[in-house]
N, C-alpha and C positions, 0 to 999 in steps of 0.2 A: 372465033376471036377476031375481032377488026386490029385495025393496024393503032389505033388511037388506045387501044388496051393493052397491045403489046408496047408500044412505047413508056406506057405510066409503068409499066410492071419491071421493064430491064432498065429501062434509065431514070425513071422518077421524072418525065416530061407530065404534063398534063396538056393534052392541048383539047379547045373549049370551042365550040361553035361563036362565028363573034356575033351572030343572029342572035344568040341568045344572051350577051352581055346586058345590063341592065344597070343604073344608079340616079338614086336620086338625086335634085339637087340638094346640095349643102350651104346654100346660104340663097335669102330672096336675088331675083333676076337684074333690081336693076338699086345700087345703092349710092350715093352721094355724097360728098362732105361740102361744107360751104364755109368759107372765108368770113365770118358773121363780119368784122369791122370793116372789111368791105362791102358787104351787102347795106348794111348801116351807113355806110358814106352815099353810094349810090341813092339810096333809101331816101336820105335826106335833101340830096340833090334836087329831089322830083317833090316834097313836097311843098313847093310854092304850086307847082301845078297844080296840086290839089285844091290848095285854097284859089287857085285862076277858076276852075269849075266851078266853086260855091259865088263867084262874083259878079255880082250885078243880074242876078235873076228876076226874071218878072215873075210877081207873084197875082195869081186872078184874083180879079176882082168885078164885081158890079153894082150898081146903084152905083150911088154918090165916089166911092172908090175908083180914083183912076189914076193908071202909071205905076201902079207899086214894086219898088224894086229892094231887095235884098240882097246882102251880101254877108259870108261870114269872115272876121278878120283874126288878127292879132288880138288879144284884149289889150288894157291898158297904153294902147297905142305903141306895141311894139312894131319893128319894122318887117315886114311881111320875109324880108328878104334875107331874113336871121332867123326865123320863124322854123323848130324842127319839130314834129310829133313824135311821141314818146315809141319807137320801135316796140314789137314783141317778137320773140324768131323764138316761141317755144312747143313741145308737144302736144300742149290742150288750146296753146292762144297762140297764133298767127295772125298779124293784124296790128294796127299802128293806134292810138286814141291820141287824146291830148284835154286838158280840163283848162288851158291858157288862150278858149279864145271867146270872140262876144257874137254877136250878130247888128249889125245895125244897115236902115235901110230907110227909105224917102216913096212919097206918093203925093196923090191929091186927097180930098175930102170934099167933096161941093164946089171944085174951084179953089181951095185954100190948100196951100202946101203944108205938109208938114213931114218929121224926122221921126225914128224912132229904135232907140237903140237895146239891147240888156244881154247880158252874158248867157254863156251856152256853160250849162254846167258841165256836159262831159260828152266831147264828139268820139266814136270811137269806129272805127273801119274792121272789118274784120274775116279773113276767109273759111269756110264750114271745111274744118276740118272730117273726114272719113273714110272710108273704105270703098271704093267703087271697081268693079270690075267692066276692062274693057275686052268684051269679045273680040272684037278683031283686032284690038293691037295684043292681045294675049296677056295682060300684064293686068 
């Protein structure tokens, strides 16, 4: 009889090699909560930035085509700087859209200038939500 048998038997101790403890975990490694009305403020902060990217783009062109540039804006001539895209912070859609803006933009044609404008029925931004494992950060 070892001495780890005589102990559980006169005193009701158990003691357990800790080599051999084991447990899994009880909840995922790494989880988060987020402030959504603050995210959403920040959110909107930044996007003029976004429409600063879509602005004044040259678009190719050849033959007679020269200079073409595109921009997408406000529609109805809102002010770019009041301008917010519609947030989504949910579990199937992450990702901002907006169905309030146009596109309008300017070129040549042979030598002759012209404009050209018409609405963008629905811009929408959006991140692929899924499942990825990363080997070496373990998670």
């Amino acid at each position: 009889m070892n001495f780890k048998t005589l102990l559980a038997l006169v005193s009701g101790i158990v003691i357990q090699d800790i080599s051999s403890v084991n447990a899994a975990a009880v909840q995922p490694p790494l989880q988060a909560r987020a402030n959504l009305p603050l995210l959403e403020r920040i959110f909107h902060k930044r996007d003029q930035v976004a429409l600063n990217v879509l602005k004044n783009m040259a678009l190719e062109s050849d033959g007679k085509f020269g200079d073409v540039t595109m921009s997408v804006v406000p529609a109805n001539g809102a002010s770019q700087d009041d301008f917010d895209f519609d947030l989504h912070v949910e579990a199937e859609y992450l990702g901002a859209e907006s169905k309030k803006l146009a596109y309008e933009g300017k070129g040549t044609y042979d030598g002759v200038a012209f404009t050209f404008s018409g609405p963008v029925a629905e811009f929408k931004l959006q991140y692929a939500l899924g499942e990825k494992w990363n080997a070496e950060m373990n998670f």
